[in-house]
HTML snippet that shows the backbone in 3Dmol.js (N, CA, C, O; Angstrom):
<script src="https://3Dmol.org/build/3Dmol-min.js"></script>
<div id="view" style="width:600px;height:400px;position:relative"></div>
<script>
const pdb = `
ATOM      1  N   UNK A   1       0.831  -1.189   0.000  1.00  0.00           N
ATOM      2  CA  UNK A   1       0.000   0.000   0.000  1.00  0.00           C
ATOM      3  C   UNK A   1       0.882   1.262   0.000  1.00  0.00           C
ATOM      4  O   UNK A   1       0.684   2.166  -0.811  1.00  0.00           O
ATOM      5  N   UNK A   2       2.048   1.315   1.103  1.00  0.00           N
ATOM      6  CA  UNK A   2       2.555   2.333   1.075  1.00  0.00           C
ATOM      7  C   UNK A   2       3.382   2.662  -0.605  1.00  0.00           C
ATOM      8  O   UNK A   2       3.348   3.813  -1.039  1.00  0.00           O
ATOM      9  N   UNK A   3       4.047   1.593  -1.383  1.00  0.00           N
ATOM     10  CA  UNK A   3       4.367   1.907  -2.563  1.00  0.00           C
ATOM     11  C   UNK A   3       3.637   2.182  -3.749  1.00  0.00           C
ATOM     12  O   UNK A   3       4.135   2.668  -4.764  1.00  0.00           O
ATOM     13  N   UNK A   4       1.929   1.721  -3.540  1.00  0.00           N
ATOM     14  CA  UNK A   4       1.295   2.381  -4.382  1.00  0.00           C
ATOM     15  C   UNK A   4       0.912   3.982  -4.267  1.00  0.00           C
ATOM     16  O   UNK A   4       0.657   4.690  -5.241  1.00  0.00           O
ATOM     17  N   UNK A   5       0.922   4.614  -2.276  1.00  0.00           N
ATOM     18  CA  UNK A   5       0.447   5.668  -2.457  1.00  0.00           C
ATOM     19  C   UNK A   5       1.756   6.698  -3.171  1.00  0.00           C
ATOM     20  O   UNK A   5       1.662   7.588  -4.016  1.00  0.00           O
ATOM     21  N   UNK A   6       2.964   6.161  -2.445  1.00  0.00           N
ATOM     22  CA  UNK A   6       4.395   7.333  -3.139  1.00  0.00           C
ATOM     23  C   UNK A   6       4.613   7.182  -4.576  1.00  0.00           C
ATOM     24  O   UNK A   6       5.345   7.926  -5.229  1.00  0.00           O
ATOM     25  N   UNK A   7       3.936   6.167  -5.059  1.00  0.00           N
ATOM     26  CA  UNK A   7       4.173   5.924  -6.361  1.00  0.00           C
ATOM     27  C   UNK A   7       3.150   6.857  -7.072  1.00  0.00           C
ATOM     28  O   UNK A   7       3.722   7.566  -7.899  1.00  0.00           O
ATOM     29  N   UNK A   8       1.517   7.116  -6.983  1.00  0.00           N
ATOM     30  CA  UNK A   8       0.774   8.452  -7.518  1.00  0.00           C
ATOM     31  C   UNK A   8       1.095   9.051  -6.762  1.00  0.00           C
ATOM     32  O   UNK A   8       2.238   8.961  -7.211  1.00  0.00           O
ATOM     33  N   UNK A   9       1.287   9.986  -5.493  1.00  0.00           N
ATOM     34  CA  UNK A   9       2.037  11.037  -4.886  1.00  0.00           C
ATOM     35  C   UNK A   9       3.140  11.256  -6.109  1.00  0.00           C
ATOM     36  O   UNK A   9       2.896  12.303  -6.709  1.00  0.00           O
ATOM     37  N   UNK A  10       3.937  10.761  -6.475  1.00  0.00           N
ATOM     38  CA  UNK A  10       5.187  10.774  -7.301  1.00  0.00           C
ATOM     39  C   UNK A  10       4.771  11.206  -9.193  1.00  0.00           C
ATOM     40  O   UNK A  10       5.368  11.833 -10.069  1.00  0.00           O
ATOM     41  N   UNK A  11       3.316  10.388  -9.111  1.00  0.00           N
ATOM     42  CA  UNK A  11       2.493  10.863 -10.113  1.00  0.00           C
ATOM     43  C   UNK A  11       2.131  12.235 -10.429  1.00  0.00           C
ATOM     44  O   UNK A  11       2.264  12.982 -11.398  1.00  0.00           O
ATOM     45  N   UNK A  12       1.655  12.297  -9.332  1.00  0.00           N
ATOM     46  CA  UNK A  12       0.555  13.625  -8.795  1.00  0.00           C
ATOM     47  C   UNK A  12       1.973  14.826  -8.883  1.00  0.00           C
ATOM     48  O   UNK A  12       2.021  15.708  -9.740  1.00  0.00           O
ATOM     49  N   UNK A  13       2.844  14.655  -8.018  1.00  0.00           N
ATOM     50  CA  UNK A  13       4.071  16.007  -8.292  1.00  0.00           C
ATOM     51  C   UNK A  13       4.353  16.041  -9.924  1.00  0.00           C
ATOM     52  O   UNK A  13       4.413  17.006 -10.686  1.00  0.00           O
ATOM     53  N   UNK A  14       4.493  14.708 -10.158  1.00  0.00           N
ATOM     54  CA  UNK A  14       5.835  15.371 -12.164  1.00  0.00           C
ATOM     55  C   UNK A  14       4.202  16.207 -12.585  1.00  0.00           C
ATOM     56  O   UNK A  14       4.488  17.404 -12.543  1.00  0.00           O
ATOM     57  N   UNK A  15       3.130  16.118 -12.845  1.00  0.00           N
ATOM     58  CA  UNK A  15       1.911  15.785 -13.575  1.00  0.00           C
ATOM     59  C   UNK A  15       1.780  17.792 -13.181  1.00  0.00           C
ATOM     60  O   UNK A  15       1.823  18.691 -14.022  1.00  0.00           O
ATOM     61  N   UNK A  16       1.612  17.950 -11.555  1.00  0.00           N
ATOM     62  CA  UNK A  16       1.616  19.100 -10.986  1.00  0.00           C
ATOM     63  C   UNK A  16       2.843  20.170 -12.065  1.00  0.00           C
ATOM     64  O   UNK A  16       2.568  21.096 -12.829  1.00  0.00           O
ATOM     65  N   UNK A  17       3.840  19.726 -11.807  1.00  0.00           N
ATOM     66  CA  UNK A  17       5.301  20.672 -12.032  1.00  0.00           C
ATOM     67  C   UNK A  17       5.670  20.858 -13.549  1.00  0.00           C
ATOM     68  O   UNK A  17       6.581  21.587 -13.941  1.00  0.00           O
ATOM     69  N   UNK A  18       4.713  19.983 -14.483  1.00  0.00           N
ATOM     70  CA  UNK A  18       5.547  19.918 -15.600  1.00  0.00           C
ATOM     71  C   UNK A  18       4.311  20.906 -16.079  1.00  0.00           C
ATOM     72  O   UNK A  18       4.531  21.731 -16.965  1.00  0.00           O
ATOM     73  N   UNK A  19       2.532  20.762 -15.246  1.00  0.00           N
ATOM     74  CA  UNK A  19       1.481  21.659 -15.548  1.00  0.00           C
ATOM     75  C   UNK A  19       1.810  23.381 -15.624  1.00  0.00           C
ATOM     76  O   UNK A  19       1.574  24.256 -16.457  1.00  0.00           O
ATOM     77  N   UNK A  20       2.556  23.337 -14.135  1.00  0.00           N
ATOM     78  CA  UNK A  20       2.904  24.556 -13.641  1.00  0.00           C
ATOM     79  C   UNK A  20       4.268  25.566 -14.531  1.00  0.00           C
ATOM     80  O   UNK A  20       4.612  26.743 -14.641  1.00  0.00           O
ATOM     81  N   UNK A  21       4.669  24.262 -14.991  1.00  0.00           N
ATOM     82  CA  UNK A  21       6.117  25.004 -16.178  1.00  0.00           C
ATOM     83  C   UNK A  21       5.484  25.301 -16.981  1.00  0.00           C
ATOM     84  O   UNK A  21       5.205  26.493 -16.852  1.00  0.00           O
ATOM     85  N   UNK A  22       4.861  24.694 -18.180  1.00  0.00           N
ATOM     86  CA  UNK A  22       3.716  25.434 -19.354  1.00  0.00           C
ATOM     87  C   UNK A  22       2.731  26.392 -18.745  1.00  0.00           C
ATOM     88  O   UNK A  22       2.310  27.281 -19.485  1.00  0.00           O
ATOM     89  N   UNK A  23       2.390  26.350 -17.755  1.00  0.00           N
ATOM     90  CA  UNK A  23       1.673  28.093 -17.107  1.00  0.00           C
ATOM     91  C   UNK A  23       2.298  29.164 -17.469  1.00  0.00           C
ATOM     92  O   UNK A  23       1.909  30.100 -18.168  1.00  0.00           O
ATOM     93  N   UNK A  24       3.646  28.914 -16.772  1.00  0.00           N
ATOM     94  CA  UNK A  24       4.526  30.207 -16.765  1.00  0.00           C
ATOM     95  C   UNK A  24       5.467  30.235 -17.752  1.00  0.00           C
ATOM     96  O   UNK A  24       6.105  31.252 -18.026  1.00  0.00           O
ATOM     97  N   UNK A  25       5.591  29.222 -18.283  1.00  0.00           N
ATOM     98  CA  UNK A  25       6.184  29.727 -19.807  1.00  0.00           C
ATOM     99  C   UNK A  25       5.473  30.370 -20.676  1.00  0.00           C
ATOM    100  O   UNK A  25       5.971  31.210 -21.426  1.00  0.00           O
ATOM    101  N   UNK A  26       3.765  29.937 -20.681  1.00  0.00           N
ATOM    102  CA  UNK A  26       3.235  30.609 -21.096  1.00  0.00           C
ATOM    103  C   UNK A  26       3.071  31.957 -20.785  1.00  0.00           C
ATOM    104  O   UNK A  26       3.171  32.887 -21.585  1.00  0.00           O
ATOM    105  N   UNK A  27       2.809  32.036 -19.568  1.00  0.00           N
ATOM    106  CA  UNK A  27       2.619  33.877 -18.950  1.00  0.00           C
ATOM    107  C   UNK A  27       3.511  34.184 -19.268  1.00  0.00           C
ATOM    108  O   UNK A  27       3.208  35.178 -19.926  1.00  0.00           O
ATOM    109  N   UNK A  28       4.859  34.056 -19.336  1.00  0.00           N
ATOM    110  CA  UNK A  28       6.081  34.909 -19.340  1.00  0.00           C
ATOM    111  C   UNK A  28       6.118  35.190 -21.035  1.00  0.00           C
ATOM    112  O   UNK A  28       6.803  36.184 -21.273  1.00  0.00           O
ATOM    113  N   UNK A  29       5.610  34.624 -22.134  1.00  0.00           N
ATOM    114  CA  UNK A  29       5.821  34.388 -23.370  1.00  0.00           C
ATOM    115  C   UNK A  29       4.557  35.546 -23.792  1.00  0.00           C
ATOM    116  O   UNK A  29       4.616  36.320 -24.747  1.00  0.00           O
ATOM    117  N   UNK A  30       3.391  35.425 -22.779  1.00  0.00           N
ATOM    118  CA  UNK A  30       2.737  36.351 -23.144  1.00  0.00           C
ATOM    119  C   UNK A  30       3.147  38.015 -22.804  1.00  0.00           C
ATOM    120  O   UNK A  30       2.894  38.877 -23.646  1.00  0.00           O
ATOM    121  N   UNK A  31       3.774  38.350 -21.544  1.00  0.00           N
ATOM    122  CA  UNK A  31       4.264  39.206 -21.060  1.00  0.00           C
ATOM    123  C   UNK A  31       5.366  40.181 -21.690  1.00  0.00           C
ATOM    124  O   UNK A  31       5.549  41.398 -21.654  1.00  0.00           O
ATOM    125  N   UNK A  32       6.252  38.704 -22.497  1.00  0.00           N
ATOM    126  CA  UNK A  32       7.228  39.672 -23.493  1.00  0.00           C
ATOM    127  C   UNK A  32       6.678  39.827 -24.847  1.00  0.00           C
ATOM    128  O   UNK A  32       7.448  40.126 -25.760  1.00  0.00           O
ATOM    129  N   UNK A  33       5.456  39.659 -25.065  1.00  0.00           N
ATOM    130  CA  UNK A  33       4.928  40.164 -26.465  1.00  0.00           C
ATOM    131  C   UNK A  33       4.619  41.651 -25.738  1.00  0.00           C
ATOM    132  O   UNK A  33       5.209  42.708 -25.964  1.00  0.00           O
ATOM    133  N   UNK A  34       3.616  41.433 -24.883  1.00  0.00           N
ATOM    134  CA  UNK A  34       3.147  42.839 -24.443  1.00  0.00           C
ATOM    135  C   UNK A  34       4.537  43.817 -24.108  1.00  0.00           C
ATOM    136  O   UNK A  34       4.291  45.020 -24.193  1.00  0.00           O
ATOM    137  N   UNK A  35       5.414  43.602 -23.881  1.00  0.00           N
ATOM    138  CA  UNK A  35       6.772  44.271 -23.782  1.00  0.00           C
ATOM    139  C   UNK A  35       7.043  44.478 -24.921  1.00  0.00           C
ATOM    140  O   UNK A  35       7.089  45.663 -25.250  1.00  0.00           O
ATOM    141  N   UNK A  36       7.258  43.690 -25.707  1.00  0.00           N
ATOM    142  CA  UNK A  36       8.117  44.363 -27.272  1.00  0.00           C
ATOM    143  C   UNK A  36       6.885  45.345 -27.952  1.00  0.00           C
ATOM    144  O   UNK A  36       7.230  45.926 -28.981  1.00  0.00           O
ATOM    145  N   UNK A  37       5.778  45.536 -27.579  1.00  0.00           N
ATOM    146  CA  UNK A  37       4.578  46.504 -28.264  1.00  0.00           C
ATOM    147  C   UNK A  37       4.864  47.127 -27.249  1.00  0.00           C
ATOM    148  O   UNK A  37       4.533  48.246 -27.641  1.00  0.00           O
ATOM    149  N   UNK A  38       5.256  47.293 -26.153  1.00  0.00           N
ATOM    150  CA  UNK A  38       5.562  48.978 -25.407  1.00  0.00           C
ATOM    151  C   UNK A  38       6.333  49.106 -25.642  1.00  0.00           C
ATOM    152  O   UNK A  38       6.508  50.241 -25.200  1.00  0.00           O
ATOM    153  N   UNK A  39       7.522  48.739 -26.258  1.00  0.00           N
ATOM    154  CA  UNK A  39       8.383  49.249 -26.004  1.00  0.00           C
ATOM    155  C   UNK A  39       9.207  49.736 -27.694  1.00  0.00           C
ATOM    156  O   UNK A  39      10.354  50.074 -27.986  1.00  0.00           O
ATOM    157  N   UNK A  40       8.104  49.570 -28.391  1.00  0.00           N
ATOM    158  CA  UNK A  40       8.424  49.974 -30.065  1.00  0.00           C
ATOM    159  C   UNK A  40       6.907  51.080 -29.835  1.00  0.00           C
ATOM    160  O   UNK A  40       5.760  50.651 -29.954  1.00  0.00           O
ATOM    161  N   UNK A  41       7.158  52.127 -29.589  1.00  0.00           N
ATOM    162  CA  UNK A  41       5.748  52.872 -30.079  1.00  0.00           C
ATOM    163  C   UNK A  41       5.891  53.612 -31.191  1.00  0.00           C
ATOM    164  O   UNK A  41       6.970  54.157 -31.428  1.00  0.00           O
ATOM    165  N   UNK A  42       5.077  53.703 -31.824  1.00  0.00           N
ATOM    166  CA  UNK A  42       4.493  54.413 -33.140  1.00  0.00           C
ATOM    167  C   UNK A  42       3.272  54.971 -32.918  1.00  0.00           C
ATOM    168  O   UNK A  42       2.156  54.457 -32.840  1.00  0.00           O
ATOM    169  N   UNK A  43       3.862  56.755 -32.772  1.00  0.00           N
ATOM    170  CA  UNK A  43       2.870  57.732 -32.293  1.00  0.00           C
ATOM    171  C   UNK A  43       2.470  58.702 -33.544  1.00  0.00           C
ATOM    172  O   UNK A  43       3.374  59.467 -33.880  1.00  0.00           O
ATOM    173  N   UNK A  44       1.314  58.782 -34.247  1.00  0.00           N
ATOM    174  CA  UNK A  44       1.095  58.805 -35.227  1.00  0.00           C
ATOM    175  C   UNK A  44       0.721  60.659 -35.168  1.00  0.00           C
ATOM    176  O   UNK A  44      -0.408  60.758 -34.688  1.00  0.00           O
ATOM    177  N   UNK A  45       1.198  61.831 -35.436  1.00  0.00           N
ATOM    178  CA  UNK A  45       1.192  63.289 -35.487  1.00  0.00           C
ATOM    179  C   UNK A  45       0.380  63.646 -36.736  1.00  0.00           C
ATOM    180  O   UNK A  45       0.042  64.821 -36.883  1.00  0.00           O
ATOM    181  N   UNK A  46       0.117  62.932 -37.443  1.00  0.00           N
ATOM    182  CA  UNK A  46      -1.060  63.286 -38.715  1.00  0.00           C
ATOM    183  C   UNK A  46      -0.896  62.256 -39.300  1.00  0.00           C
ATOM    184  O   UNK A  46      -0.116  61.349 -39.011  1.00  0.00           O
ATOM    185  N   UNK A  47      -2.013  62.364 -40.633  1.00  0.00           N
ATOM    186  CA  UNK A  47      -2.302  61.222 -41.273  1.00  0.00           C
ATOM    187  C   UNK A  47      -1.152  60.140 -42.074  1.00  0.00           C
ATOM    188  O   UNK A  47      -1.353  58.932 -42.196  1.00  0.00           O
ATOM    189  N   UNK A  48      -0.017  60.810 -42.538  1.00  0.00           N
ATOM    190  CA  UNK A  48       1.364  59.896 -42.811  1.00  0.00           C
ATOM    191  C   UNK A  48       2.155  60.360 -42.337  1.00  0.00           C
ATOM    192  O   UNK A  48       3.240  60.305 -42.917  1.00  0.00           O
ATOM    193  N   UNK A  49       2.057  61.211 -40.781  1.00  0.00           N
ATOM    194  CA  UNK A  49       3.695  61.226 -40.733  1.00  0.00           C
ATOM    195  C   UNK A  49       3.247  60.843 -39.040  1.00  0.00           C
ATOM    196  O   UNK A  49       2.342  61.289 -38.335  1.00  0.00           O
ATOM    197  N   UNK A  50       4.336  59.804 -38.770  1.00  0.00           N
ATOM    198  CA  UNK A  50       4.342  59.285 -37.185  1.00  0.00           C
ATOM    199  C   UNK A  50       6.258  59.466 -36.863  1.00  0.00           C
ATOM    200  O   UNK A  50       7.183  59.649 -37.655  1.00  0.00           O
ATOM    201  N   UNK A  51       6.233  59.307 -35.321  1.00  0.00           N
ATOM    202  CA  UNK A  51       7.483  59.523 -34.615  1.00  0.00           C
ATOM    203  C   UNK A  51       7.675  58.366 -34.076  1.00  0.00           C
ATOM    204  O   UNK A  51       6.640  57.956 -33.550  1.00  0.00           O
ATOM    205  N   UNK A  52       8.884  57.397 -33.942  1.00  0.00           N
ATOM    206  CA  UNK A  52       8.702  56.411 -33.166  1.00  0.00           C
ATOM    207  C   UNK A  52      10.245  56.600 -32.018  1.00  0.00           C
ATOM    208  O   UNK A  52      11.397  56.284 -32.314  1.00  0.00           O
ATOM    209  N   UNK A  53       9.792  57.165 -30.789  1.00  0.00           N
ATOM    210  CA  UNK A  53      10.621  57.150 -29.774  1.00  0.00           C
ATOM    211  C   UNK A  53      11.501  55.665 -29.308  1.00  0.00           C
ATOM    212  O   UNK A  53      10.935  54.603 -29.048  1.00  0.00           O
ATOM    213  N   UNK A  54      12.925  55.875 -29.279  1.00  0.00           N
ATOM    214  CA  UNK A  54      13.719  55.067 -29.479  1.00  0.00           C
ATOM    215  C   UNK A  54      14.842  54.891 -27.913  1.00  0.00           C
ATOM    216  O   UNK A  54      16.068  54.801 -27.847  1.00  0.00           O
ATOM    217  N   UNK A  55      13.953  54.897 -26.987  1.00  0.00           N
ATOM    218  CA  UNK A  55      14.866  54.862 -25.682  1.00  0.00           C
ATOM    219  C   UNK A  55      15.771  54.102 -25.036  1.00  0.00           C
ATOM    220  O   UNK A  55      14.967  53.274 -24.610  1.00  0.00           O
ATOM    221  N   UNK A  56      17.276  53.566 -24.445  1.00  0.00           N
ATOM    222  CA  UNK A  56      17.649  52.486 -24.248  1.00  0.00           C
ATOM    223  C   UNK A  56      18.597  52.214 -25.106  1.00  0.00           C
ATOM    224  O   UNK A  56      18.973  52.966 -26.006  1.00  0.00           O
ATOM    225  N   UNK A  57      19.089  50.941 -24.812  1.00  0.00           N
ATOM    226  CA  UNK A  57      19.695  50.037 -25.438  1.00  0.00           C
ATOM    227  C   UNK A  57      18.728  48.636 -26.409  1.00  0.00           C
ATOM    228  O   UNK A  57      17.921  47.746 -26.142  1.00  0.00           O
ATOM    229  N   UNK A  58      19.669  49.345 -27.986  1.00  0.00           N
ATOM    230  CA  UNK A  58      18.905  48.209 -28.738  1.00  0.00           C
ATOM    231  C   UNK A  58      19.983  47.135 -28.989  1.00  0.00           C
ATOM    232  O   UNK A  58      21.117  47.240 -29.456  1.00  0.00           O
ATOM    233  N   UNK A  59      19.422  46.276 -28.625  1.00  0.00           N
ATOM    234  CA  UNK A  59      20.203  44.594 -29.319  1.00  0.00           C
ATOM    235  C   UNK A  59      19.695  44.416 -30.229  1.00  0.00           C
ATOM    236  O   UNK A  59      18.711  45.065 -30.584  1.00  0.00           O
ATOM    237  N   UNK A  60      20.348  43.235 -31.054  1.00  0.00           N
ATOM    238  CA  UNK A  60      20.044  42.929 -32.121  1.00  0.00           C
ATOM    239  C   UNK A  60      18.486  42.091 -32.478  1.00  0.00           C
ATOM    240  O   UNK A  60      18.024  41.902 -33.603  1.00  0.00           O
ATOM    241  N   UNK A  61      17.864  41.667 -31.131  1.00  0.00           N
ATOM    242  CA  UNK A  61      16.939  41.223 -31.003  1.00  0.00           C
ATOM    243  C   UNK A  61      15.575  42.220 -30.890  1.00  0.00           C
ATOM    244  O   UNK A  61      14.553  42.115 -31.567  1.00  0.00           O
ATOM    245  N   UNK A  62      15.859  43.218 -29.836  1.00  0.00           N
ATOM    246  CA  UNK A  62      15.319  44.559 -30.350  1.00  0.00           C
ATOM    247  C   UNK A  62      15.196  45.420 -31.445  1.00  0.00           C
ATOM    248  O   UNK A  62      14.208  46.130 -31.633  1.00  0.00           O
ATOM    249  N   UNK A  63      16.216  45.371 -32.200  1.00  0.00           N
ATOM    250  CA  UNK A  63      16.567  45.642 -33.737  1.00  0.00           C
ATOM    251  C   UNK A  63      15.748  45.154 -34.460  1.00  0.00           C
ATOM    252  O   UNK A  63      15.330  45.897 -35.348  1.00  0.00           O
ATOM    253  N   UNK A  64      15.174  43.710 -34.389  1.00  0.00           N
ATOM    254  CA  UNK A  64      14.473  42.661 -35.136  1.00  0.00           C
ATOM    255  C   UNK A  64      13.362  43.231 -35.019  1.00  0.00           C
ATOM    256  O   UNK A  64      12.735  43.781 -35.925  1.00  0.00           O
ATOM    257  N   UNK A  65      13.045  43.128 -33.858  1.00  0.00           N
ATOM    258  CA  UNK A  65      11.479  43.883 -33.119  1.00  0.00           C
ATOM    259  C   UNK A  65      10.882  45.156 -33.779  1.00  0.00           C
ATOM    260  O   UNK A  65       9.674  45.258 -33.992  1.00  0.00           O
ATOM    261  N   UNK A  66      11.680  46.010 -34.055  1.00  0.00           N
ATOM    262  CA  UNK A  66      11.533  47.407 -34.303  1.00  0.00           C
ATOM    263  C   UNK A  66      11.531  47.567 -35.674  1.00  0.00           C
ATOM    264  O   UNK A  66      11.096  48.627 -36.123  1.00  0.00           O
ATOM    265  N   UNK A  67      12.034  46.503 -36.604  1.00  0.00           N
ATOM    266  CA  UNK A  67      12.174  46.643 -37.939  1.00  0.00           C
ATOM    267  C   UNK A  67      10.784  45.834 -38.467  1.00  0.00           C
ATOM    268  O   UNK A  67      10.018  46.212 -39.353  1.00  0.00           O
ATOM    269  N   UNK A  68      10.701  44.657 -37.683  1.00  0.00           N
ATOM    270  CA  UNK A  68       9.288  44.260 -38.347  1.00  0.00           C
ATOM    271  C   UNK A  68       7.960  45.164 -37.617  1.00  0.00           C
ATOM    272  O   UNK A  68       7.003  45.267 -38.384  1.00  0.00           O
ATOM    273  N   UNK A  69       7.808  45.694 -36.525  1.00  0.00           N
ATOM    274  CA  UNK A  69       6.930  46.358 -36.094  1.00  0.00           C
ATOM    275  C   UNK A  69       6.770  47.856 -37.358  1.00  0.00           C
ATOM    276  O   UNK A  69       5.760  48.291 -37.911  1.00  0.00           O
ATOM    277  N   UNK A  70       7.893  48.209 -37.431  1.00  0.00           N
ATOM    278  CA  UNK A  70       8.025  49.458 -38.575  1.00  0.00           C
ATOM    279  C   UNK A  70       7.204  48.957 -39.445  1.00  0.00           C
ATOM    280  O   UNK A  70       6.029  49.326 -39.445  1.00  0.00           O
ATOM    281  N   UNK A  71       7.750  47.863 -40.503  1.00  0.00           N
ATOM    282  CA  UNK A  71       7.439  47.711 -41.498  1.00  0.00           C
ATOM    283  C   UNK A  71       6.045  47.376 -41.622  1.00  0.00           C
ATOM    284  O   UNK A  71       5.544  47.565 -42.730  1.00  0.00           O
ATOM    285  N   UNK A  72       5.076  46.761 -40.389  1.00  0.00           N
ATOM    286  CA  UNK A  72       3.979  46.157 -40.840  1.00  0.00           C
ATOM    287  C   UNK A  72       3.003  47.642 -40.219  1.00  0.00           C
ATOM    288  O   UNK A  72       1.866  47.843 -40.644  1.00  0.00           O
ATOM    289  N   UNK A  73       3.514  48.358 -39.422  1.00  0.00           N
ATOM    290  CA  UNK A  73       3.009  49.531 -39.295  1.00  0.00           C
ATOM    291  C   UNK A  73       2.790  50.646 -40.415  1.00  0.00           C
ATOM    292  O   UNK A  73       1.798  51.358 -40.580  1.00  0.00           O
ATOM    293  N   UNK A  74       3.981  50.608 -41.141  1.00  0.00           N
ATOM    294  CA  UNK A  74       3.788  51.432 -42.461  1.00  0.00           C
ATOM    295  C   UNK A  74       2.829  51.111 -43.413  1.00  0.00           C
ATOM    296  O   UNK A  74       2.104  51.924 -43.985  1.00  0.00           O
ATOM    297  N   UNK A  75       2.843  49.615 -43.610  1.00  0.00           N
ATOM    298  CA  UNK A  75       1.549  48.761 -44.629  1.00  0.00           C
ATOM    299  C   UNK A  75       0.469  49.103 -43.808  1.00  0.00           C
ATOM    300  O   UNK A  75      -0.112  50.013 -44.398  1.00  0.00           O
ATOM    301  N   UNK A  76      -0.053  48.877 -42.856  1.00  0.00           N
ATOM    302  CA  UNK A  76      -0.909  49.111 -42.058  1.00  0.00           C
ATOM    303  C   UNK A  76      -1.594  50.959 -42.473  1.00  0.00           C
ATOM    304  O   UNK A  76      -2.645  51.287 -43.023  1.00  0.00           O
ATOM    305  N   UNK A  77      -0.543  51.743 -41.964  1.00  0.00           N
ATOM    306  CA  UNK A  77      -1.018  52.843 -41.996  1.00  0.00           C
ATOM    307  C   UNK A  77      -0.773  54.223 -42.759  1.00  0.00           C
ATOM    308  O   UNK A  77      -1.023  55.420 -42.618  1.00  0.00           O
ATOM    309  N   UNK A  78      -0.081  53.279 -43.729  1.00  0.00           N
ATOM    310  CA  UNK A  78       0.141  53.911 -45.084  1.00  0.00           C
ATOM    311  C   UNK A  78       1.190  55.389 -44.339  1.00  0.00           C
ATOM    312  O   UNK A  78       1.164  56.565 -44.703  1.00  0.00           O
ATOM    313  N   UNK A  79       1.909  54.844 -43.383  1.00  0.00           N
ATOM    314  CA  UNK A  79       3.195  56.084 -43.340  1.00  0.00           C
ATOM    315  C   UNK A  79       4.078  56.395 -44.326  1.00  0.00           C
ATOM    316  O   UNK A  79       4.658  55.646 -45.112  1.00  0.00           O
ATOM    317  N   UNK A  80       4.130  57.851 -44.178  1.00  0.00           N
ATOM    318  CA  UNK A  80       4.729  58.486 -45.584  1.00  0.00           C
ATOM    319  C   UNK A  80       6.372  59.058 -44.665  1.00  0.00           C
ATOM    320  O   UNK A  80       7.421  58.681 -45.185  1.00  0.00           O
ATOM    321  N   UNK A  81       6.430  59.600 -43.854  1.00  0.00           N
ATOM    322  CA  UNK A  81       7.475  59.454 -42.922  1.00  0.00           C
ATOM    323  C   UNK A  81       7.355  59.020 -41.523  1.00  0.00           C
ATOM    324  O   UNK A  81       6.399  59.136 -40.756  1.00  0.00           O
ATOM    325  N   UNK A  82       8.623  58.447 -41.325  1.00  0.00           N
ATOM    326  CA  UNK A  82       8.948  58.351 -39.815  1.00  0.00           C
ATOM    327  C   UNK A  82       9.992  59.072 -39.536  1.00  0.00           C
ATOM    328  O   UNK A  82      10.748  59.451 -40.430  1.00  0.00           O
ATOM    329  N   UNK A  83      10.184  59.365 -38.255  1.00  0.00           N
ATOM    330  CA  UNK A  83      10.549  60.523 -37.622  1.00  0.00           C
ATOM    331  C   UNK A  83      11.103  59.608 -36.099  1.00  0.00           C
ATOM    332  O   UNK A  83      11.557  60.228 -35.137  1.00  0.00           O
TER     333      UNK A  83
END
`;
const viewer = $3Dmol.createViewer("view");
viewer.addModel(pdb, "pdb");
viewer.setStyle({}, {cartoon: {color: "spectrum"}});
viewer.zoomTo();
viewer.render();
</script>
């Protein structure tokens, strides 16, 4: 008896911990989307011309961020300059 209960107890934890890792990989995966959209803004001053404030340190991963956010922002909103 006692090796069947440590044996689901033993169930019950991996089943718990491996649930609880895809939670927060997920939250955290959602958290840095919402981060890379604050942190690329495109503030639009009339109908084609927007400013996009550039604060910090960019990596090359930020770089990535900021170049496809540009680009699908311009298709999007038909920007004639950025600034």
């Amino acid at each position: 008896m006692e090796k069947n209960i440590n044996r689901q107890f033993d169930q019950f934890l991996n089943s718990f911990f491996i649930q609880y890792t895809k939670y927060k990989d997920e939250l955290l995966d959602t958290q840095r989307k919402l981060l890379e959209n604050l942190s690329v803004p495109i503030i639009p001053i009339s109908p084609d011309i927007s400013i996009i404030p550039l604060i910090g340190a960019i990596d090359s991963y930020r770089a990535n961020t900021i170049e496809d956010k540009i680009i699908t922002e311009i298709g999007n909103s038909h920007i004639q300059t950025l600034i």
